[in-house]
C-alpha positions as CSV (number, residue, x, y, z in Angstrom):
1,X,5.5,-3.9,-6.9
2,X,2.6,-1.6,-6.1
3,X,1.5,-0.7,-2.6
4,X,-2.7,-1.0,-1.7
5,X,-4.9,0.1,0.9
6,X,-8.6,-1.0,1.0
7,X,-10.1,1.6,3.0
8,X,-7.8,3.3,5.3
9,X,-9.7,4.4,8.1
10,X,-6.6,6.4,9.9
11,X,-5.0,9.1,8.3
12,X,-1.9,8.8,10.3
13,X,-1.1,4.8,8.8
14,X,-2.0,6.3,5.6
15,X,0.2,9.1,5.5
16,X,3.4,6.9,7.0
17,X,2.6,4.4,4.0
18,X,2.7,7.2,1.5
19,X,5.9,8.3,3.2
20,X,7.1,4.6,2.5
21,X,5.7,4.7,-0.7
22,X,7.9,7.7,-1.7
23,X,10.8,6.3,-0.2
24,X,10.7,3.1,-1.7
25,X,9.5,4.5,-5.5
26,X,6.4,2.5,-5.0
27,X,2.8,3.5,-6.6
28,X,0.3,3.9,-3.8
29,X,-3.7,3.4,-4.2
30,X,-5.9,4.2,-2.2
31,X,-9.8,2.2,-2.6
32,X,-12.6,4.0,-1.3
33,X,-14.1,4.6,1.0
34,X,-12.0,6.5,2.8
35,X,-12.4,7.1,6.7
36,X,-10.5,10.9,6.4
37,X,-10.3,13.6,3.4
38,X,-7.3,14.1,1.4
39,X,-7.1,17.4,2.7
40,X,-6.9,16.3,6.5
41,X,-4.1,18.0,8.1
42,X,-2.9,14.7,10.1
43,X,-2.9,12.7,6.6
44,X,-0.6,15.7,5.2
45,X,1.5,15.7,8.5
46,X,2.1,12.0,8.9
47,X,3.3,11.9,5.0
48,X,5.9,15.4,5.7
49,X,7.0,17.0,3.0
50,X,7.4,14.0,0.8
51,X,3.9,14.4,-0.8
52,X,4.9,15.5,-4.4
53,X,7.4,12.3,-4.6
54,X,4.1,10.1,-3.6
55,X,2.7,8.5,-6.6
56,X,-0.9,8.7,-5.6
57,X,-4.1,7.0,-7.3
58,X,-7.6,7.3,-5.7
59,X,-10.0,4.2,-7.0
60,X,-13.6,4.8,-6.2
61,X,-14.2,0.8,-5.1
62,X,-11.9,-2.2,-5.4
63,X,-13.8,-3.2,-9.1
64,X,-12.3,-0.1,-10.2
65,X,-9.1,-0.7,-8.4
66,X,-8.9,-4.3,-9.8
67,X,-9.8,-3.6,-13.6
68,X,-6.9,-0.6,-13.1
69,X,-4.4,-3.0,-11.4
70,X,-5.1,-5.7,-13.4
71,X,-3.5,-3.9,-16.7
72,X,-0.7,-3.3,-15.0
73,X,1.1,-6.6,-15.9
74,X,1.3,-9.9,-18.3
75,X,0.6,-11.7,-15.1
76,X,-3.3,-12.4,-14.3
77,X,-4.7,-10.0,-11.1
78,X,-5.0,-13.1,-9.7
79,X,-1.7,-14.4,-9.4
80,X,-0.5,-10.7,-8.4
81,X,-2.4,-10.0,-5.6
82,X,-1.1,-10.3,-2.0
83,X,-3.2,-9.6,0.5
84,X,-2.3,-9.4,4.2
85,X,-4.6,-10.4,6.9
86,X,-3.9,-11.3,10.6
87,X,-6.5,-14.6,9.9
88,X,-4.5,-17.6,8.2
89,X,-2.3,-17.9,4.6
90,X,1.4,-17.7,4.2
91,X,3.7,-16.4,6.4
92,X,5.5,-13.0,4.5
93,X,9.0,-14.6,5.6
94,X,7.6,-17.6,3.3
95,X,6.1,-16.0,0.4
96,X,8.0,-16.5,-2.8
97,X,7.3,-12.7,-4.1
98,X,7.5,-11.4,-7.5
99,X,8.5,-7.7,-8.8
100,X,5.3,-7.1,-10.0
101,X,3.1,-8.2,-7.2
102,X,0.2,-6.3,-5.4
103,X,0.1,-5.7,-2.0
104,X,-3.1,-5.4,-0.4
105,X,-3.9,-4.2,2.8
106,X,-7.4,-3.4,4.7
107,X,-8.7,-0.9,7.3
108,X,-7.2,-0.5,10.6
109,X,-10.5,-2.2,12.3
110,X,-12.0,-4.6,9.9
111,X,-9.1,-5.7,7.6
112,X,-9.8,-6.7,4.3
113,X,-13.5,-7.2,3.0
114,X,-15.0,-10.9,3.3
115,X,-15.5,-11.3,-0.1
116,X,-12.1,-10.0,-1.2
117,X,-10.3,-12.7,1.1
118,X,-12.9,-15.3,-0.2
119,X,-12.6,-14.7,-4.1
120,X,-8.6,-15.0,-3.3
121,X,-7.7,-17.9,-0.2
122,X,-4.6,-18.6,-1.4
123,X,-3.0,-15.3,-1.9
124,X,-3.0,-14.5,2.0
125,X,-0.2,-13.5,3.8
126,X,0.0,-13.0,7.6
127,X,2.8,-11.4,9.6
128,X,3.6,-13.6,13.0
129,X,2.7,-12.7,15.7
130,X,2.3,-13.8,19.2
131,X,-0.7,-15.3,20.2
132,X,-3.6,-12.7,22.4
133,X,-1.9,-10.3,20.2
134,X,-5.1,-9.2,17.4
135,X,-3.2,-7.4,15.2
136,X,-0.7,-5.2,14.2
137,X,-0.7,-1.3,13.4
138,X,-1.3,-0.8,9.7
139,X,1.6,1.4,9.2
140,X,3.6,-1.3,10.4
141,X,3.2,-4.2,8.5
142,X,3.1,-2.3,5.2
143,X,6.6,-0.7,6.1
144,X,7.4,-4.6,6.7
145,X,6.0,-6.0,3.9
146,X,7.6,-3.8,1.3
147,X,11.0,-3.9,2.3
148,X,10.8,-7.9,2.9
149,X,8.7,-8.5,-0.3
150,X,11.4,-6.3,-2.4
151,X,14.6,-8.3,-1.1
152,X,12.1,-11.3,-1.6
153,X,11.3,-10.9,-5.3
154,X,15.3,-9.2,-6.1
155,X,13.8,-5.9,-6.7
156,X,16.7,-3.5,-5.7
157,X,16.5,-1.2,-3.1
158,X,16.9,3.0,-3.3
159,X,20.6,3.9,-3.1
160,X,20.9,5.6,0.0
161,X,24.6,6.2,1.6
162,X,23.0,8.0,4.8
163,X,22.9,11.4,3.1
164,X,19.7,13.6,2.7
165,X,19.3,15.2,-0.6
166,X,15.9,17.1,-0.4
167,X,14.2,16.8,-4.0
168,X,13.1,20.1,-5.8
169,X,9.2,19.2,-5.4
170,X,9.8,19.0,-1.7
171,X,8.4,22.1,0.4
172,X,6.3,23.6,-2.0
173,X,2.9,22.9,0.3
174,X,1.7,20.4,-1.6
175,X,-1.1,18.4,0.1
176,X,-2.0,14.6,-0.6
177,X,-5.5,16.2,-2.7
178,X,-2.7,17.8,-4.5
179,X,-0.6,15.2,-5.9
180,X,-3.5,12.1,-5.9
181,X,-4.5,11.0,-8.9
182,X,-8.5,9.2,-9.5
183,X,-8.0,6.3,-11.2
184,X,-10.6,4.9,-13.9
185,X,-10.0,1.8,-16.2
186,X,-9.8,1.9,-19.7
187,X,-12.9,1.4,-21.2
């Protein structure tokens, strides 16, 4: 199970869901564009220390992102893909998940492009909310998502018994420019 943003426009969301991502052992992409620079000090802040354990990939537009993700499993992109939105599909508490599913998540002000949610209807998912309520904070739902869509699809979680074990890469500076990774698909 991979971890997606399509074009994070707040460092700080960003930088929590790279934080989940390295707590959970989850790859995180990143599709540009981007609304900060890897090298903005509230990205790096948000994410802590924890930005060598953050497997990172940069994709320069969702085509690029989709060719790369797409290889990634026997299962078609198609039947992979879970992309959250606050307008209509399946409730996450509903969703029969798999291990090697995709989730998808848009910018903090204009969710996931039109033509992404078009090209896919049935692979929304929603979170539910209360209605007046638009939406809720990025960070938020993908921290939801993950750990609901991992007990979903059996995927165990991290062993933790409440102790902190600092990993060797941890406080060597690294900053998210550091560790990310631009993705191109085979030819």
């Amino acid at each position: 199970m991979e971890l997606v943003l399509v074009h994070p426009e707040i460092p700080h969301n960003t930088g929590c869901a790279a934080r989940l991502a390295a707590a959970t052992g989850r790859r995180l992409h990143l599709v540009e564009p981007l609304g900060f620079s890897l090298e903005d000090r509230y990205l790096k802040r948000a994410g802590l220390d924890y930005w060598p354990l953050v497997d990172l990939v940069v994709h320069a537009d969702w085509e690029r992102a989709a060719a790369v993700l797409g290889a990634g499993s026997a299962r078609p992109l198609a039947e992979r893909l879970r992309l959250f939105s606050a307008r209509g599909g399946g409730s996450l508490f509903e969703i029969a998940f798999e291990p090697d599913d995709l989730l998808v998540f848009g910018s903090e002000t204009g969710g996931l492009p039109a033509e992404l949610l078009a090209a896919y209807p049935d692979r929304r998912v929603y979170v539910p909310i209360a209605p007046g309520v638009r939406s809720l904070n990025l960070a938020n739902v993908v921290c939801l998502a993950t750990y609901t869509a991992l007990v979903a699809a059996g995927v165990p979680l991290p062993a933790n018994d409440g102790r902190h074990v600092p990993d060797v890469r941890q406080g060597d500076g690294l900053r998210p420019a550091d560790v990310a990774r631009v993705a191109e698909p085979a030819p």
